[in-house]
Every structure is written in structure tokens, then in C-alpha cells.
Short mmCIF file of the C-alpha atoms (twelve columns), coordinates in Angstrom:
data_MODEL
# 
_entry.id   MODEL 
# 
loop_
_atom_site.group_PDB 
_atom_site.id 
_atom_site.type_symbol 
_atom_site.label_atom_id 
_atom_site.label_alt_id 
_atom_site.label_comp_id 
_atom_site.label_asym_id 
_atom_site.label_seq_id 
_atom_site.Cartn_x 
_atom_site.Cartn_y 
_atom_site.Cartn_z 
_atom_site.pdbx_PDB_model_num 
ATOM 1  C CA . UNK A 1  190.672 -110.097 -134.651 1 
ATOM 2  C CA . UNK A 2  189.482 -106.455 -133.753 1 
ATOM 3  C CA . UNK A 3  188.927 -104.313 -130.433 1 
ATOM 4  C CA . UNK A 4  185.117 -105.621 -130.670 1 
ATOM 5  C CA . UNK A 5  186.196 -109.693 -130.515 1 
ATOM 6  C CA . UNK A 6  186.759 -109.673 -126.638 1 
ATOM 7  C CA . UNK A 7  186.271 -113.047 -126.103 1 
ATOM 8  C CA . UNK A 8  188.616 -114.405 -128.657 1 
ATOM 9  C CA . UNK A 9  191.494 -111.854 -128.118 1 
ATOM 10 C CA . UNK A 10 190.919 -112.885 -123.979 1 
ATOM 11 C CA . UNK A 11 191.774 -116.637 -125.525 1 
ATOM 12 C CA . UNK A 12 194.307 -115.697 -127.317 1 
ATOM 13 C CA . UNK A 13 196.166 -113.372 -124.764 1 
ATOM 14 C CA . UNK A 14 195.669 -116.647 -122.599 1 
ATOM 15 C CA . UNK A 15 197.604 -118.815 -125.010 1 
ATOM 16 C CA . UNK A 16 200.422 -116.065 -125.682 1 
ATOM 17 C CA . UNK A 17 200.862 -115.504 -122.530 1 
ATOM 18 C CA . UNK A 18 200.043 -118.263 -119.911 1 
ATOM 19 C CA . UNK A 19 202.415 -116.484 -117.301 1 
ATOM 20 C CA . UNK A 20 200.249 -113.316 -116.825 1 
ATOM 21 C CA . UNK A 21 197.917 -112.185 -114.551 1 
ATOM 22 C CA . UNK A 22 195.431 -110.303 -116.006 1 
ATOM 23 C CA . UNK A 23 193.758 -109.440 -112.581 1 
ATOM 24 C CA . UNK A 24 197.276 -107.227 -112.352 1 
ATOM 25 C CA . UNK A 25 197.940 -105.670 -115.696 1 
ATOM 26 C CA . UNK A 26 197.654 -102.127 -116.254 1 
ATOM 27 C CA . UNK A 27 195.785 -101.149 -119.575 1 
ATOM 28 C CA . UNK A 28 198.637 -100.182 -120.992 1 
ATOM 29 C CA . UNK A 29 200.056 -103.104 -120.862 1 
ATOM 30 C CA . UNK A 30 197.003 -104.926 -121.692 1 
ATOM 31 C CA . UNK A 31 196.705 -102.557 -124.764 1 
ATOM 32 C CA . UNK A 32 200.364 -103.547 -125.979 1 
ATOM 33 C CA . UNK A 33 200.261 -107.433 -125.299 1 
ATOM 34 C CA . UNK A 34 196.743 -107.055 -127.616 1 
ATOM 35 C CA . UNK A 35 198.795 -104.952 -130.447 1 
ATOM 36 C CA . UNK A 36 201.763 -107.938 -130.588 1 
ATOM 37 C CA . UNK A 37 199.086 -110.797 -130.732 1 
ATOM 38 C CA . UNK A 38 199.880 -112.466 -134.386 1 
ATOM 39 C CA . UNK A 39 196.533 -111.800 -136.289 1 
ATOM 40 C CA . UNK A 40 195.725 -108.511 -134.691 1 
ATOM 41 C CA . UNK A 41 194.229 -105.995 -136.984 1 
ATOM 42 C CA . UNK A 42 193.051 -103.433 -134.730 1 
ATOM 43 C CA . UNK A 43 193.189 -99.888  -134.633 1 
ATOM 44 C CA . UNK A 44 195.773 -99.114  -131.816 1 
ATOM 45 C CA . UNK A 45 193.629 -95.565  -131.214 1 
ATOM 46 C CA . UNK A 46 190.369 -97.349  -131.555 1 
ATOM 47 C CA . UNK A 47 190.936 -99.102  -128.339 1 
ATOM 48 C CA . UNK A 48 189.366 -97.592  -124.876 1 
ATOM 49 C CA . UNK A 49 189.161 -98.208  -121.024 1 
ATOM 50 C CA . UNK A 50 185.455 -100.286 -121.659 1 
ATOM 51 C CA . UNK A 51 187.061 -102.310 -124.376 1 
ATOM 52 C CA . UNK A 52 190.277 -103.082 -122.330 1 
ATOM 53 C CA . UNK A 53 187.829 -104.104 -119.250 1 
ATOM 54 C CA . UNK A 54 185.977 -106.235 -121.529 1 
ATOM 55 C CA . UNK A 55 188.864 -107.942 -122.535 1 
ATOM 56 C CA . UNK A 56 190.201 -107.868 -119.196 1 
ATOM 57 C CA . UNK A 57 186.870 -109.774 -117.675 1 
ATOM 58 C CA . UNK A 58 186.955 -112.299 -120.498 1 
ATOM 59 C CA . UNK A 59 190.444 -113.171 -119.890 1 
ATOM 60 C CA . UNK A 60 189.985 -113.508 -116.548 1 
ATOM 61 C CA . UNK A 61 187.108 -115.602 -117.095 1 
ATOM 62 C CA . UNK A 62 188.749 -117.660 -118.910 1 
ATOM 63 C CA . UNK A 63 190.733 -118.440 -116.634 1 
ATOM 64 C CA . UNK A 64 188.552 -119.548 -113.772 1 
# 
């Protein structure tokens, strides 16, 4: 998974983390829980505020 796969890092964040909020998180936060998902291979200075929004949305579209 990379920055650009917003949809499946949103599933996975879901999975990893079925107690969070992601209406709440701060992007830092965001951008950490993203880093520590197993199969990660992003650039950690590649990410930015549209990418974390996108995976923001998605997660929280998942959700609903």
C-alpha cells in the first residue's frame, strides 16, 4: 500500500483500529496510525493534508 491507495489504507485503518474515530483524529495522528499499518510502504514525507483528507473521507465512508 502507498499514500495514493486511499481506499484500501481507509479499510485497513478500519480493521486495525475498530475503536477510532476518524471524524476526530488529527493528521498527525492519522499520518502515524498509516506508517504502523503492516504492509505500509509509503514515503512518511510523501504524505500531505489532501492525501490525509482523502484517506480521512474514505475511512469515514467506510464506516457509514
Amino acid at each position: 500500500m502507498n499514500w495514493t491507495d486511499s481506499l484500501d489504507v481507509a479499510i485497513a485503518l478500519s480493521e486495525a483500529h475498530p475503536e477510532a474515530d476518524p471524524r476526530t483524529l488529527v493528521f498527525t495522528d492519522l499520518h502515524n496510525m498509516v506508517l504502523a499499518l503492516p504492509g505500509f510502504t509509503g514515503d512518511p514525507k510523501r504524505s500531505g493534508e489532501r492525501i490525509l483528507e482523502a484517506i480521512q473521507q474514505a475511512w469515514i465512508d467506510e464506516l457509514d
